[in-house]
C-alpha positions as a Markdown table, in Angstrom:
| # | Residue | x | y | z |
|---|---|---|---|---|
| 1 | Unk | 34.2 | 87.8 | -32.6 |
| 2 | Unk | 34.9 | 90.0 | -29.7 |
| 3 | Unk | 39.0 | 90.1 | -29.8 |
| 4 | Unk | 39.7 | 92.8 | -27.3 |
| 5 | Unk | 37.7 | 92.4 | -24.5 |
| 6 | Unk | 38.1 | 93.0 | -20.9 |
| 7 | Unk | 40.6 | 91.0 | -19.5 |
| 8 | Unk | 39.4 | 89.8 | -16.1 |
| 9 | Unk | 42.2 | 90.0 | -12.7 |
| 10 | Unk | 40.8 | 86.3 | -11.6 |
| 11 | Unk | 42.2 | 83.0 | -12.3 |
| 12 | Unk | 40.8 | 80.8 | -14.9 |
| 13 | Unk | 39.5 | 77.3 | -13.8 |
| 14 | Unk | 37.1 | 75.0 | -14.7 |
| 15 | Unk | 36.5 | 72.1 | -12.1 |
| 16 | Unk | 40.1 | 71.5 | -10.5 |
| 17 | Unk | 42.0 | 72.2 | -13.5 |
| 18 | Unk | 43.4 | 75.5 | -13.4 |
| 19 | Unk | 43.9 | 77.0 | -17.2 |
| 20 | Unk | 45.5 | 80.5 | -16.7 |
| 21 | Unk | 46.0 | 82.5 | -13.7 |
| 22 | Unk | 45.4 | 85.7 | -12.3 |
| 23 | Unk | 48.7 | 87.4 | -13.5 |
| 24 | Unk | 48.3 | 85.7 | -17.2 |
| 25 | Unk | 46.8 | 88.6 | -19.7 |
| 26 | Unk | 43.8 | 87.1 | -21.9 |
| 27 | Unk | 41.1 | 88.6 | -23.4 |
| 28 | Unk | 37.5 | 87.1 | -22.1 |
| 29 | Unk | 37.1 | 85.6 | -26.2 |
| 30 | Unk | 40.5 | 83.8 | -25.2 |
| 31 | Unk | 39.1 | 82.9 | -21.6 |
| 32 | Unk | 35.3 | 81.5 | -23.0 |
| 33 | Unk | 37.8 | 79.3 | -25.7 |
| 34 | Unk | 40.4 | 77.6 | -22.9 |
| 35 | Unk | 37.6 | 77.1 | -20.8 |
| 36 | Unk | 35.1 | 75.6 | -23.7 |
| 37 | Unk | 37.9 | 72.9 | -24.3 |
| 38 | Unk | 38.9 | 71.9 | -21.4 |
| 39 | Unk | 34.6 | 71.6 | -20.5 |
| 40 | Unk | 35.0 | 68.8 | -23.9 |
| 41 | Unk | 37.7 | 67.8 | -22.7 |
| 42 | Unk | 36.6 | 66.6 | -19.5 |
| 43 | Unk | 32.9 | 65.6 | -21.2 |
| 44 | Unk | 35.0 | 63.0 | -23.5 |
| 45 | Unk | 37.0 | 61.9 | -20.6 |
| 46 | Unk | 33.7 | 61.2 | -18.7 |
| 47 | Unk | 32.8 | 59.3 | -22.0 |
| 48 | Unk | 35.0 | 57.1 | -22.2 |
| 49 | Unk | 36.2 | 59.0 | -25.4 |
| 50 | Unk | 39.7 | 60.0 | -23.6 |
| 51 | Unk | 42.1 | 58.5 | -20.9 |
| 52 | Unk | 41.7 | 59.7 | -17.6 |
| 53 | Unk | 45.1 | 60.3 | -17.6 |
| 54 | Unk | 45.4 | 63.2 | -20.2 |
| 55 | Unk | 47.5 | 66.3 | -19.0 |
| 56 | Unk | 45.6 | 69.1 | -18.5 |
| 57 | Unk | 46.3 | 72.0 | -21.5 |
| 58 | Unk | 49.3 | 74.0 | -21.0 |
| 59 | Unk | 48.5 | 77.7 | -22.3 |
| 60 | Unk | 45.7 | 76.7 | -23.9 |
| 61 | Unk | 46.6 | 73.7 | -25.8 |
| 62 | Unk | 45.5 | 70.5 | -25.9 |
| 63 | Unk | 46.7 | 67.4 | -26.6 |
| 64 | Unk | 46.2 | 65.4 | -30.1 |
| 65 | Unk | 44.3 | 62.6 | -28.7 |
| 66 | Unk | 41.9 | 65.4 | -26.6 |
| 67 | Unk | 41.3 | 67.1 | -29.6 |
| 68 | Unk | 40.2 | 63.8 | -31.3 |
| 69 | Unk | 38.3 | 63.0 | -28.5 |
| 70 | Unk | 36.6 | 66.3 | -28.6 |
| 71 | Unk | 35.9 | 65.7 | -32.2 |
| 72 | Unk | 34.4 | 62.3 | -31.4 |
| 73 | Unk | 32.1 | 63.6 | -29.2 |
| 74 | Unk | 30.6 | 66.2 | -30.8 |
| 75 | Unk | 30.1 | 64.0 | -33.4 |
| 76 | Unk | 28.0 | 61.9 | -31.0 |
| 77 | Unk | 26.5 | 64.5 | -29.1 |
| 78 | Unk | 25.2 | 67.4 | -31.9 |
| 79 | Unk | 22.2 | 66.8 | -33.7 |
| 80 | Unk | 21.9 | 69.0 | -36.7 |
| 81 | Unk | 18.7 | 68.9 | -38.4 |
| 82 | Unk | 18.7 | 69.0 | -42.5 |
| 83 | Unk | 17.6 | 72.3 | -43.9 |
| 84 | Unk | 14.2 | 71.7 | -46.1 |
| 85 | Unk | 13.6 | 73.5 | -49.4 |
| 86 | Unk | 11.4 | 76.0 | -48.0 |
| 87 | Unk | 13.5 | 77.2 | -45.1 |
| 88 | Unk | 16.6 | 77.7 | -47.5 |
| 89 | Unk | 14.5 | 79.8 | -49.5 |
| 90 | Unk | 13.3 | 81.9 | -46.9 |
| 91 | Unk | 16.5 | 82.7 | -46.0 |
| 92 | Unk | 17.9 | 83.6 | -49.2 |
| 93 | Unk | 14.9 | 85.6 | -49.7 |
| 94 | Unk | 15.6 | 87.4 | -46.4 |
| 95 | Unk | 19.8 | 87.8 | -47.1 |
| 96 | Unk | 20.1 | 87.8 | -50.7 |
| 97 | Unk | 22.9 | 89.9 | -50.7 |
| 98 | Unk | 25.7 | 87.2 | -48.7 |
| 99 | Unk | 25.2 | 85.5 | -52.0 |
| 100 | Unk | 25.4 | 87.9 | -54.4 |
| 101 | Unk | 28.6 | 87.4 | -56.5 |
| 102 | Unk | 31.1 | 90.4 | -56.8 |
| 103 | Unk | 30.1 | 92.8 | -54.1 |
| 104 | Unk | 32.6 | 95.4 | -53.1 |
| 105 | Unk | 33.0 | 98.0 | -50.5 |
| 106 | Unk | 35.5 | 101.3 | -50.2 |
| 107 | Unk | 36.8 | 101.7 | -46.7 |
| 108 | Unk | 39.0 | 103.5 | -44.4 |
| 109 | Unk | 39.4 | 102.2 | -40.7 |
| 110 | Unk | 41.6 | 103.2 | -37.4 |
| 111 | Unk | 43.2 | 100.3 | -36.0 |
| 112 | Unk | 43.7 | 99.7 | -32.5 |
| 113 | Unk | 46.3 | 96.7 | -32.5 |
| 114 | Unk | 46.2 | 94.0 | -29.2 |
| 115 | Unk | 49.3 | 93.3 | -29.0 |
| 116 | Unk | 51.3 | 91.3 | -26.3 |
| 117 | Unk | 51.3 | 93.2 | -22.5 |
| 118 | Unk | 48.6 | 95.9 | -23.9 |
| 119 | Unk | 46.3 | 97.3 | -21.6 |
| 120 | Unk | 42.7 | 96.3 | -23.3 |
| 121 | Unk | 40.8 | 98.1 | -21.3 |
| 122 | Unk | 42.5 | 100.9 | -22.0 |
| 123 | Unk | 43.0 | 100.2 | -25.5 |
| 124 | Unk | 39.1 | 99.8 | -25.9 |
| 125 | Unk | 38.9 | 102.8 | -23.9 |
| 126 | Unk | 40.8 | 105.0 | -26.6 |
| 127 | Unk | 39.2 | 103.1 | -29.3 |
| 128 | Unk | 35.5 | 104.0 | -28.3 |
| 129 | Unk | 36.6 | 107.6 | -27.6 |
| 130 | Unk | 38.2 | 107.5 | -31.4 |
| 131 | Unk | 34.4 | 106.3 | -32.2 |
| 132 | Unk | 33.0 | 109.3 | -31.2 |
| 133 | Unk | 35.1 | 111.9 | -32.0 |
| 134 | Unk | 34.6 | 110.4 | -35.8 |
| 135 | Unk | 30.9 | 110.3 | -35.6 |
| 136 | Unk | 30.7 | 113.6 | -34.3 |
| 137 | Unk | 32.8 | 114.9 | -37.3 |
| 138 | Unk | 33.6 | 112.2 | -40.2 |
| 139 | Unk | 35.7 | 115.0 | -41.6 |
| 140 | Unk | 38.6 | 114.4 | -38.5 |
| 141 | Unk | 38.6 | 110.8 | -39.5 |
| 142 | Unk | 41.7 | 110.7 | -41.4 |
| 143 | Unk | 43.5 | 112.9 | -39.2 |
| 144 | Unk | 42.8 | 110.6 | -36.3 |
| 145 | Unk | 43.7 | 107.6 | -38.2 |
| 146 | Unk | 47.7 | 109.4 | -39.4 |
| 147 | Unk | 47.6 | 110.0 | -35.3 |
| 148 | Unk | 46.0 | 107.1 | -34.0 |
| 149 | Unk | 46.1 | 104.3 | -36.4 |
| 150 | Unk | 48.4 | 100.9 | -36.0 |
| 151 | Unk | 48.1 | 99.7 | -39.6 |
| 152 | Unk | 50.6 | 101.4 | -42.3 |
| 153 | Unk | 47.1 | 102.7 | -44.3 |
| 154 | Unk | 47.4 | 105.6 | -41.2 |
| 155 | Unk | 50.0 | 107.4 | -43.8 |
| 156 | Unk | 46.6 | 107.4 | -46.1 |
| 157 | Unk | 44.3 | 108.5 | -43.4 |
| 158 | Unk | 43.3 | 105.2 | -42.7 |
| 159 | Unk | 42.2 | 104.3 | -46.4 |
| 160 | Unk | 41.6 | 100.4 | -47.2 |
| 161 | Unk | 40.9 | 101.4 | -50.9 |
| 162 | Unk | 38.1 | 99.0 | -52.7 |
| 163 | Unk | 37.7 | 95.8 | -51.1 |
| 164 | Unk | 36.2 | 92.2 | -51.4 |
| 165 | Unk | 35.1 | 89.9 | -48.4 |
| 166 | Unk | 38.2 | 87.6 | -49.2 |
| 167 | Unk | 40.5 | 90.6 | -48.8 |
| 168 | Unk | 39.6 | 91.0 | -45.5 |
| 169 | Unk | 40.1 | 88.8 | -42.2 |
| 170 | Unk | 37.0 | 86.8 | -42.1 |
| 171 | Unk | 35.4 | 88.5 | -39.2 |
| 172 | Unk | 36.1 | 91.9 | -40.3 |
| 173 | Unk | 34.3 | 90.9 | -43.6 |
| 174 | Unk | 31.2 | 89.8 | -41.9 |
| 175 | Unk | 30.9 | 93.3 | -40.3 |
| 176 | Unk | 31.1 | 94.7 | -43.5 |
| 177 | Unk | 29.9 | 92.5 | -46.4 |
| 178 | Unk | 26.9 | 90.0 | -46.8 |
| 179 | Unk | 24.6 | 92.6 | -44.8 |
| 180 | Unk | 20.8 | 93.2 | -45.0 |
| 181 | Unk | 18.7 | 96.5 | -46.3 |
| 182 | Unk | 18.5 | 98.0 | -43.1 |
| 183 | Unk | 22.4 | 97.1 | -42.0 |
| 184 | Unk | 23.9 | 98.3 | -45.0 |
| 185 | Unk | 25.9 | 101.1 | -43.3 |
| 186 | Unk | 27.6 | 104.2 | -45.5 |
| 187 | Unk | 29.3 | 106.0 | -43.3 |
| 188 | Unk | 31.1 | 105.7 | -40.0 |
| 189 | Unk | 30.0 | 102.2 | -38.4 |
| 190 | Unk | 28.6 | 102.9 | -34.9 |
| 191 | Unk | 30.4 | 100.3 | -33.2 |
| 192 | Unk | 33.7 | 99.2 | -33.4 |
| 193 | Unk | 34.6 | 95.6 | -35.1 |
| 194 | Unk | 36.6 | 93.2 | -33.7 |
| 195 | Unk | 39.2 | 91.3 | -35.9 |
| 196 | Unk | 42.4 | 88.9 | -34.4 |
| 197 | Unk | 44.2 | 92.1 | -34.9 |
| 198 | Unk | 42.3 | 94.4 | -32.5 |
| 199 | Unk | 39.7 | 97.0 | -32.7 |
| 200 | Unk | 38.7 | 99.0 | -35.7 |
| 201 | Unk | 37.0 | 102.1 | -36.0 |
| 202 | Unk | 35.6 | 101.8 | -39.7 |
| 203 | Unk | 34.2 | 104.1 | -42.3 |
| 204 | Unk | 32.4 | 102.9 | -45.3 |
| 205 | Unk | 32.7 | 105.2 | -48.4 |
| 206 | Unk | 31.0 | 103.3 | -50.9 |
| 207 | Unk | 29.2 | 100.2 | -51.5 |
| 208 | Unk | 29.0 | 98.2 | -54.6 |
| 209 | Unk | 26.6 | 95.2 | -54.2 |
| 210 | Unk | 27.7 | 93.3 | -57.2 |
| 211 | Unk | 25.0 | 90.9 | -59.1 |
| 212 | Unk | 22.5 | 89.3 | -56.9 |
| 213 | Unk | 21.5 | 85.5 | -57.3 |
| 214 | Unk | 19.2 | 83.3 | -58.4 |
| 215 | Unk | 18.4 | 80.8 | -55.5 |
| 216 | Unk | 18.4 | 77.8 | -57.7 |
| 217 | Unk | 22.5 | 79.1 | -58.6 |
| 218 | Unk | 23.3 | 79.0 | -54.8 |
| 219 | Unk | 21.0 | 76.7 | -52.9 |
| 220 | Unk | 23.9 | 74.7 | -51.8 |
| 221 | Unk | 25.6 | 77.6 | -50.5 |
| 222 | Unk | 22.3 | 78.6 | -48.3 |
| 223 | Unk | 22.0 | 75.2 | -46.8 |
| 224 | Unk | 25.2 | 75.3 | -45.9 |
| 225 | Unk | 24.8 | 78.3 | -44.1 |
| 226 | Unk | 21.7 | 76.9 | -42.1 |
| 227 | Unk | 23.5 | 73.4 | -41.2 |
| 228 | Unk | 26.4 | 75.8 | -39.4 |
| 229 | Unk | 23.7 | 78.3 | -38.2 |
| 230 | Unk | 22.4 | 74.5 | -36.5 |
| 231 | Unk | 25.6 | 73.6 | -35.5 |
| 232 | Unk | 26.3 | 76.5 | -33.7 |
| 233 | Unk | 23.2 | 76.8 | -31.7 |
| 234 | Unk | 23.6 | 73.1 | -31.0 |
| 235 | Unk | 27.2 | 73.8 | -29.7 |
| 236 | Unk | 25.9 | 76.3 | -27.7 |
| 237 | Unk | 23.2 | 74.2 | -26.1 |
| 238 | Unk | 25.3 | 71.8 | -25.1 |
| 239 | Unk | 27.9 | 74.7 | -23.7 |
| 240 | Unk | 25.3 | 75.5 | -20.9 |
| 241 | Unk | 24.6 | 72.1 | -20.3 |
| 242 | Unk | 28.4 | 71.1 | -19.5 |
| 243 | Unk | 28.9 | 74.6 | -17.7 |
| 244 | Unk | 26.0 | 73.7 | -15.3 |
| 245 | Unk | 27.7 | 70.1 | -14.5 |
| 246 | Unk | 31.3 | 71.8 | -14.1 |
| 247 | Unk | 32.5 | 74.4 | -11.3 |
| 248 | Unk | 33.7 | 77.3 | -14.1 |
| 249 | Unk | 35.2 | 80.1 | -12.7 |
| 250 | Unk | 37.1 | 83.5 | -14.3 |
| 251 | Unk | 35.0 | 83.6 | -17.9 |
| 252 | Unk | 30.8 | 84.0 | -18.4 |
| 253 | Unk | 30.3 | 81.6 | -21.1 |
| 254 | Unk | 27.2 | 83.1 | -21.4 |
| 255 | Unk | 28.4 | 86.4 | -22.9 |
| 256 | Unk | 29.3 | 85.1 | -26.0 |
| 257 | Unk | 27.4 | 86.1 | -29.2 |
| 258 | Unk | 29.5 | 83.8 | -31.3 |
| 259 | Unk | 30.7 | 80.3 | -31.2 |
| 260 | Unk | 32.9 | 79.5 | -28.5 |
| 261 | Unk | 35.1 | 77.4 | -30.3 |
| 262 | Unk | 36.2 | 77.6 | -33.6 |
């Protein structure tokens, strides 16, 4: 979930359907996710799914019957094989602890909001130089966060206190919860996470990684995991293929590490 990225000084188009000019400030995860739908939304008019006649988005938005359309056909188009027994089990034997119940961490971060007319490369800019600094010296990190911080914890030093994965923004607690042996961080994280509200430069104090579980108590839960792990990768497939039929210009859809629509 890459919120801050570089915003690029080109217009965004895909085919002859211009989504956002040059002048218009988006970040390239807002760039990849106007040009993903209007790539389905064209698909589903070339279906049949959607009248030909359906206004192109206006800042980003779609219209009601698009987005059923776009619904429709993924429906049609995504194939999603069923998870067997022996692949849920190898995944929960590989990431037991995203299903452990009760896990907690203690953090501090240093938030570096996007807000409306912010420079982000300048913004990221700041916020990797913040990085540093901190890893160099975790002892400046709560003075940098009372000097740098955009979140009201900077009157703490940055400190988030004891928290759960539903406390948190739900791609801020993937950074931070759910992780395996070897990405279990204590300490300052080496690169910054990306949430809706910007850039965070994040130390973890403590870890508490509550009570594991059985697979038979959450085998539901891990095939649910590999059906969107499916779905995703299917999504993305089919991505490329509509990129490679359409003229798309301003965004790389292939720089995405995460779905490119939500």
């Amino acid at each position: 979930m890459q919120v801050a990225e570089l915003t690029l000084p080109v217009a965004l188009r895909v085919g002859d359907v211009v989504l956002a000019d040059a002048s218009e400030l988006l970040t390239d995860a807002d760039r990849r996710q106007r040009a993903s739908l209007e790539l389905l939304r064209q698909a589903a008019i070339e279906a049949g799914l959607l009248a030909e006649d359906d206004p192109a988005p206006e800042g980003g938005v779609i219209t009601e019957a698009a987005a059923e359309a776009i619904d429709q056909y993924l429906l049609q188009q995504l194939r999603v094989p069923e998870p067997d027994e022996a692949a849920c089990r190898r995944h929960h034997a590989a990431h037991a602890a995203q299903y452990a119940i009760g896990e907690r961490v203690q953090a501090r971060h240093i938030l570096f909001a996007v807000t409306p007319g912010v420079d982000v490369q300048a913004l990221r800019q700041r916020a990797e130089q913040a990085l540093l600094e901190v890893r160099a010296d975790p002892n400046r990190f709560g003075e940098t966060a009372r000097q740098l911080s955009n979140c009201p914890s900077s009157e703490r030093g940055g400190d988030l206190g004891w928290l759960d994965a539903q406390d948190c923004a739900p791609e801020f607690a993937r950074e931070l919860f759910g992780q395996t042996e070897g990405t279990a961080n204590v300490g300052v994280l080496p690169r910054l996470v990306h949430s809706r509200f910007g850039l965070h430069v994040v130390e973890v104090l403590a870890r508490d990684p509550g009570q594991a579980q059985p697979y038979e108590a959450v085998s539901e839960a891990v095939a649910q995991s590999l059906r969107q792990q499916a779905w995703i990768t299917a999504l993305q497939q089919t991505m490329r293929v509509l990129a490679s039929r359409w003229d798309v210009q301003g965004v790389d859809l292939d720089a995405a590490d995460s779905p490119l629509i939500q």
